[in-house]
C-alpha positions in Angstrom: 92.1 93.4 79.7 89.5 95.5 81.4 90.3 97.7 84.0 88.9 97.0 87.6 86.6 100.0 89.3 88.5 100.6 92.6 88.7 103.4 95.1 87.2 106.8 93.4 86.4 104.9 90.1 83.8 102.6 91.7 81.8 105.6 93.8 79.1 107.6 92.4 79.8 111.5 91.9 77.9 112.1 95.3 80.1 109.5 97.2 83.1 110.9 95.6 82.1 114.3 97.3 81.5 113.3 100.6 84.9 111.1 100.6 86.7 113.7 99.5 85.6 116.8 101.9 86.3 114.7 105.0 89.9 116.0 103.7 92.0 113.1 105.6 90.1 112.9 108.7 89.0 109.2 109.5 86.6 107.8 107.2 87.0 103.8 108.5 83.6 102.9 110.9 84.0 101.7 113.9 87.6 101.7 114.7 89.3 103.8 117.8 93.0 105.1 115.9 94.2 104.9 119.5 93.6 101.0 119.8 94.7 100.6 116.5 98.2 102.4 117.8 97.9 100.2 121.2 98.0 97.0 119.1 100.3 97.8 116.7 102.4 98.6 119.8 102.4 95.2 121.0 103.2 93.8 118.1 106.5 95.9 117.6 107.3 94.9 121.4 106.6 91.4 120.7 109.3 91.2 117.6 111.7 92.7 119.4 115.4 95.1 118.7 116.5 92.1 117.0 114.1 91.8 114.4 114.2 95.4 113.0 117.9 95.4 113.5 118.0 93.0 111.1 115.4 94.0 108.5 117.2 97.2 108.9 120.3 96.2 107.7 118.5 94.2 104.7 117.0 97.2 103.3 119.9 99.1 103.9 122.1 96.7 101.6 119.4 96.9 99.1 119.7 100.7 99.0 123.5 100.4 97.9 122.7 97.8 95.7 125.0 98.9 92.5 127.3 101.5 93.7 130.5 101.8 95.4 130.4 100.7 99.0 
């Protein structure tokens, strides 16, 4: 099965370089991180205590899945 070209793989040498000295910073076009932050905000209100009480105590059982309780 041939491998797919993604990330790095599928830039030229040039692009690679350019990526890659940006060191982290925000490379995405066109989007503000603080409205990203804002509407990811709302959605965590939306869900509610509830909700992550609950998912928290899933992946907490599947932590101590195999060993003594």
């Amino acid at each position: 099965m041939a491998k797919s070209r993604r990330g790095f793989a599928s830039m030229t040498a040039s692009r690679v370089r350019e990526v890659a000295s940006k060191g982290g910073k925000k490379t995405a076009q066109g989007h503000d991180m603080a409205m990203i932050g804002k509407a990811g905000g709302k959605v965590t209100a939306k869900r509610g205590k509830d909700y992550f009480a609950r998912i928290g105590r899933l992946g907490g059982k599947a932590g101590r899945r195999g060993k003594a309780a």
